[in-house]
C-alpha positions as a printed NumPy array, in Angstrom:
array([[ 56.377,  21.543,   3.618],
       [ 56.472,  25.347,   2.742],
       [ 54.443,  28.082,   1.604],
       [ 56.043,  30.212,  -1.075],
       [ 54.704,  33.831,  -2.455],
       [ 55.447,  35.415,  -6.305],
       [ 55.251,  39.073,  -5.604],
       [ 54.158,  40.586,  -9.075],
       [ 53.723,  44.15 ,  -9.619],
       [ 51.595,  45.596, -12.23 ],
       [ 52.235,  49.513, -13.598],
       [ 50.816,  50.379, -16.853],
       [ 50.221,  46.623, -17.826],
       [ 53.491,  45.113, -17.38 ],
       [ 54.327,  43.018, -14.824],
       [ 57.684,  42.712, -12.35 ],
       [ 57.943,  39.765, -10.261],
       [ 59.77 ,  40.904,  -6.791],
       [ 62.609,  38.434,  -5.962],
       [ 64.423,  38.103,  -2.501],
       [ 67.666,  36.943,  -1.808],
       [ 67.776,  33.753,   0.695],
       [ 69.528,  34.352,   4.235],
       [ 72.364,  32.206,   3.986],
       [ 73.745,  31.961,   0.519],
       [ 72.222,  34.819,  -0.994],
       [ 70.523,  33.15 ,  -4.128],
       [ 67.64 ,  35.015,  -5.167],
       [ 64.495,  33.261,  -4.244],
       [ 60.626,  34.22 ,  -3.558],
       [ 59.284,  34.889,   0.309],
       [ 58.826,  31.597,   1.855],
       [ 57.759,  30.181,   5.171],
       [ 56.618,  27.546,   6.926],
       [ 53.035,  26.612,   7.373],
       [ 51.274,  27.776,  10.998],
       [ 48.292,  26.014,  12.574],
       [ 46.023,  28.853,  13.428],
       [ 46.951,  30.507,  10.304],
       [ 45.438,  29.905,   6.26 ],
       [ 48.441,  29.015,   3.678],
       [ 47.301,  32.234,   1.636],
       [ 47.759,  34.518,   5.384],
       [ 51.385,  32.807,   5.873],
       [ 52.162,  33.642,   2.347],
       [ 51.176,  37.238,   2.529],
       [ 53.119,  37.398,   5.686],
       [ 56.469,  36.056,   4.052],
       [ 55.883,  38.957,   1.68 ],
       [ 55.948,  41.752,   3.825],
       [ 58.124,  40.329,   6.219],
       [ 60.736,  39.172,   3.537],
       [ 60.234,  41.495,   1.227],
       [ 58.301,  44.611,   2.559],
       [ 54.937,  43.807,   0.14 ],
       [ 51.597,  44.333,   0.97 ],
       [ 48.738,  43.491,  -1.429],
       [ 46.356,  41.045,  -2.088],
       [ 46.837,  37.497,  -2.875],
       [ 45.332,  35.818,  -5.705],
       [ 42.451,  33.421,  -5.318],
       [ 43.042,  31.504,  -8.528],
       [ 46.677,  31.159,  -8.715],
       [ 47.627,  27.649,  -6.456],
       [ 50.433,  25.183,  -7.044],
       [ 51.77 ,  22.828,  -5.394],
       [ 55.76 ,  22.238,  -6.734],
       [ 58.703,  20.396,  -5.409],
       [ 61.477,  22.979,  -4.664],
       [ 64.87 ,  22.986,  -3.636],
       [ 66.451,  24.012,   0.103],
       [ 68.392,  27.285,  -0.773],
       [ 71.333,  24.945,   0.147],
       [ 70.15 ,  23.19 ,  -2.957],
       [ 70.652,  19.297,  -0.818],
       [ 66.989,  19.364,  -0.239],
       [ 63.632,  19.22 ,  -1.993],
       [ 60.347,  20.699,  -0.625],
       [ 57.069,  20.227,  -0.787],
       [ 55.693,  23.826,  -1.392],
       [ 52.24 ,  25.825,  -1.808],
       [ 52.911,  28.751,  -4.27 ],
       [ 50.912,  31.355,  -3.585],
       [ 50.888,  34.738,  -5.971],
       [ 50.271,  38.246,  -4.495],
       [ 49.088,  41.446,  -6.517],
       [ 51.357,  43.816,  -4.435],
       [ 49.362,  47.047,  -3.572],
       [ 52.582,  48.536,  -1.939],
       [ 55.981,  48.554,  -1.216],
       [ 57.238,  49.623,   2.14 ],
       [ 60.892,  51.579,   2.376],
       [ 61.153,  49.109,   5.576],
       [ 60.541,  45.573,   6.515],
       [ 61.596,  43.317,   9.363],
       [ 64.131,  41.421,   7.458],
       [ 65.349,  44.65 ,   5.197],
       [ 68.972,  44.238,   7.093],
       [ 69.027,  40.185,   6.205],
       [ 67.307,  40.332,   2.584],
       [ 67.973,  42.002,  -0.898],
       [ 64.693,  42.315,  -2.996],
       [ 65.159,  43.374,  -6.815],
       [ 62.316,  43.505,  -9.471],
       [ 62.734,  41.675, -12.562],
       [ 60.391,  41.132, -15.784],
       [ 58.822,  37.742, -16.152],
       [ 61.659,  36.865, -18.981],
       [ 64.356,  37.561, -16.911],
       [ 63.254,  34.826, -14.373],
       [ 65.564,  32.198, -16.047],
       [ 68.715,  34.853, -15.191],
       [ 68.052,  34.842, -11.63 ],
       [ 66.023,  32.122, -10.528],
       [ 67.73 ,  28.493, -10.29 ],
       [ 64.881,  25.978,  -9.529],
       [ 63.409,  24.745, -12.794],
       [ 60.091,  23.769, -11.171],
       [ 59.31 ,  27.448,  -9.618],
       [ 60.39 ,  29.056, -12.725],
       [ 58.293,  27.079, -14.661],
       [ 55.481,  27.779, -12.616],
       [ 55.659,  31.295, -12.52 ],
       [ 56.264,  31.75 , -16.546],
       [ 52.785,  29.226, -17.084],
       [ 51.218,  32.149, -14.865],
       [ 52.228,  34.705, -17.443],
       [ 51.695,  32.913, -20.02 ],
       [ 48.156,  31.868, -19.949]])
């Protein structure tokens, strides 16, 4: 199981979704972590934010989904709690700032960076609706 966070920022009504680049093979991705025992799903996602991607904000109570994803190997699939966060701000360092990329991109440009069907299909119903 995971726990998986779509960044989105919001200036002057238009939204960027903040995208990460996994450790290994360097295929953009969103913040994702493992669940923790003494910690809520929504508190581990807002921690794979800032640690992954140097976001702090608030996450959002209504958006929850619960998608198969693939490994960033791509060999596995993943049970995995998405999570969205209204990012409030975005540090100039993070702990994994040395290990990660992070880019913004608009909601349409998802499909350019994003492989997993399931995820991006979850986050365009989100801007959709």
């Amino acid at each position: 199981k995971r726990i998986a966070v779509v960044p989105v920022i919001t200036k002057s009504n238009k939204h960027k979704v903040c995208l990460v680049t996994s450790r290994c093979k360097r295929k953009w991705i969103v913040p994702t972590g493992k669940p923790e025992k003494r910690l809520s799903n929504r508190k581990v996602a807002a921690i794979e934010a800032f640690e992954e991607a140097g976001l702090l904000g608030k996450i959002d109570k209504k958006f929850c989904k619960i998608i198969d994803i693939a490994s960033p190997s791509g060999r596995k699939s993943r049970k995995t709690t998405l999570y969205l966060i209204r990012v409030e701000k975005q540090l100039k360092s993070w702990p994994e700032k040395k290990q990660r990329r992070r880019i913004l991109v608009n909601p349409g440009q998802l499909d350019k960076y994003l492989s997993d069907k399931k995820l991006k299909k979850a986050i365009h119903a989100h801007f959709i609706n």
